[in-house]
C-alpha positions in Angstrom: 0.0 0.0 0.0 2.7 2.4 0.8 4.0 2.0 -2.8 0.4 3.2 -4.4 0.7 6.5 -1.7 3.7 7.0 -3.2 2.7 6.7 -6.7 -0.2 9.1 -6.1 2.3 11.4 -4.8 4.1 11.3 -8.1 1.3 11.1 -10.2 -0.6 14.5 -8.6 3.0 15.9 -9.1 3.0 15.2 -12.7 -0.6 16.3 -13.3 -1.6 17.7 -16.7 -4.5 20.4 -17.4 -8.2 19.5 -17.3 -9.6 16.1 -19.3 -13.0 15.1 -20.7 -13.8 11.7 -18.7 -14.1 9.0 -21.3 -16.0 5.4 -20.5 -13.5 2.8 -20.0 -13.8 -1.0 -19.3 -11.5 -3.3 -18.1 -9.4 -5.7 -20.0 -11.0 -8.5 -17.9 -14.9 -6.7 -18.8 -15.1 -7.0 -15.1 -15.5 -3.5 -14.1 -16.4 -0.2 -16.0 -15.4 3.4 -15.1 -14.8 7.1 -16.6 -11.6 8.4 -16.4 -10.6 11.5 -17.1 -8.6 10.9 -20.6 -7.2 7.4 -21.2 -6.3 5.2 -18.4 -2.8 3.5 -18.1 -2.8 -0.5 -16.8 -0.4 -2.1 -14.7 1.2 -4.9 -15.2 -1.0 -7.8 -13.0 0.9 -8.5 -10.2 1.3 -11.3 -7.3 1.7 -11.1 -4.1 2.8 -14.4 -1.5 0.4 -14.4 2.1 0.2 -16.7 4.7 -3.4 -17.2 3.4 -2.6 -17.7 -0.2 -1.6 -15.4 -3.8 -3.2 -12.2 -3.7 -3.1 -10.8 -7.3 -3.3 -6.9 -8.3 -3.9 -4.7 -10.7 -4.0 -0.9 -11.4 -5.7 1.7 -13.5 -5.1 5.0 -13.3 -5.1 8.3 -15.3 -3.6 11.8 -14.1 -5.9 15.4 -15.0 -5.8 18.7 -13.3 -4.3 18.3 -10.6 -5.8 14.8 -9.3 -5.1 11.4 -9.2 -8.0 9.0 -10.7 -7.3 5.1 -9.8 -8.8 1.7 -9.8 -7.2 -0.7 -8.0 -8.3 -4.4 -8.1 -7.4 -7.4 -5.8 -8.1 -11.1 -5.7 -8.0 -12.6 -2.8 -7.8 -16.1 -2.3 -11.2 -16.0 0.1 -14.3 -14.1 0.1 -14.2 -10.2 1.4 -16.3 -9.1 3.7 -17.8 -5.4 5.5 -15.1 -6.2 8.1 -12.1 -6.7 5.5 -13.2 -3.4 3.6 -12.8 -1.6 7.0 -9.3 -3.1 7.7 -8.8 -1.7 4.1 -9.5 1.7 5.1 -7.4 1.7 8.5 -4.4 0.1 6.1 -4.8 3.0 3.9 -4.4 5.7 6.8 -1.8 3.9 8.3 0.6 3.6 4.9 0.7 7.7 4.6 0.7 8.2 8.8 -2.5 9.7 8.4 -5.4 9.8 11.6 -7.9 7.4 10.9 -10.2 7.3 8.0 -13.2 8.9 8.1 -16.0 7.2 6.8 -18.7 8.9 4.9 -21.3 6.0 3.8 -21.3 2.2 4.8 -24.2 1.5 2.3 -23.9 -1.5 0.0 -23.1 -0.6 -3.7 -25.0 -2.7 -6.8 -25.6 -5.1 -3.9 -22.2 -5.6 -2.8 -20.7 -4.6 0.7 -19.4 -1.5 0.6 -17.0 1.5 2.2 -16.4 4.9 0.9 -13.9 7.1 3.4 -11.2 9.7 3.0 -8.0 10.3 4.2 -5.6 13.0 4.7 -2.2 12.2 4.7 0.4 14.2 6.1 3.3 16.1 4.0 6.0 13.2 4.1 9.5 12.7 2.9 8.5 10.8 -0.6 5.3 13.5 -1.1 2.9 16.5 -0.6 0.3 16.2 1.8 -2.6 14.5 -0.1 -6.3 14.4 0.1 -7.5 10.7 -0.7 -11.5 9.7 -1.6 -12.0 6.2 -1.8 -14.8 4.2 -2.0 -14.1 0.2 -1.4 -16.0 -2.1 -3.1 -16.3 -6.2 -2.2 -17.2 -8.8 -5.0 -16.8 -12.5 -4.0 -13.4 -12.4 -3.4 -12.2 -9.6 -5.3 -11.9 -5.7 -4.0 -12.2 -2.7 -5.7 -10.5 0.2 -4.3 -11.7 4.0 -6.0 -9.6 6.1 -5.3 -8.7 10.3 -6.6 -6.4 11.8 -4.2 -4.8 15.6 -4.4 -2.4 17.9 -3.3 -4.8 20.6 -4.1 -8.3 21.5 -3.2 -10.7 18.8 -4.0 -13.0 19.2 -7.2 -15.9 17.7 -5.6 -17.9 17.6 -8.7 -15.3 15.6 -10.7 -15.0 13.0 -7.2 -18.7 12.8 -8.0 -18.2 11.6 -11.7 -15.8 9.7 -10.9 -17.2 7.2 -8.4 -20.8 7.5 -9.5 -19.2 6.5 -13.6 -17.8 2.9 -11.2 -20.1 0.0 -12.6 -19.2 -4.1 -11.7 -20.3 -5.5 -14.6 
């Protein structure tokens, strides 16, 4: 997690002017979003657990100012309300921020749910940064939604930005 903090910190740093969102689907048609301007994809990746291979993957595109990212993990056992709350305590945690606050606990398209935000603290590797991210459990898979920024928030673009998250 603390690399994906860290790679928000560079992206935001890197940010270009203002982008039209564009729909955008997943190469596994799994999930579909609008990002501002074309998405880049990571490489899947794996990581070893006492529990089992957890593999990720991450989406993300850069526009004023703000960092746009999906990221997606399979776990090797079913995600639950409890997990997605560990999720958000992790994410505080990687950037020494206070706890998350969440902001809705409602289910989303059926599935259990979490949207919170952080604020992380200026560090060595970055700026202080503004995450919103809204957790999403299917089966055994996670999706994390996240826009974080150094600058002040463009609630109406957070807004497109989650609402435009569809499991397909």
């Amino acid at each position: 997690m603390r690399q994906a903090i860290l790679v928000l910190a560079i992206l935001v740093g890197s940010a270009a002017a203002r982008a039209p969102f564009k729909s955008y689907t997943s190469p596994d048609a799994k999930f579909s979003i609008s990002f501002p301007g074309s998405p880049n994809v990571s490489a899947p990746a794996k990581q070893k657990t006492d529990e089992g291979n957890i593999f990720t993957e991450q989406h993300f595109a850069v526009a004023d100012d703000a960092a746009y990212i999906v990221l997606t993990a399979d776990y090797p056992f079913a995600i639950d309300r409890t997990a997605l709350e560990s999720i958000a305590k992790e994410q505080a945690m990687s950037c020494g921020a206070p706890p998350a606050t969440i902001l809705s606990d409602k289910n989303y398209q059926g599935r259990p749910a979490l949207l919170f935000s952080v604020n992380c603290p200026k560090g060595s590797n970055h700026e202080a940064l503004s995450l919103m991210v809204q957790t999403v459990a299917d089966g055994n898979r996670v999706y994390r939604i996240l826009y974080g920024s150094s600058d002040t928030a463009d609630h109406a673009r957070i807004d497109t930005f989650l609402i435009s998250f569809h499991i397909n």
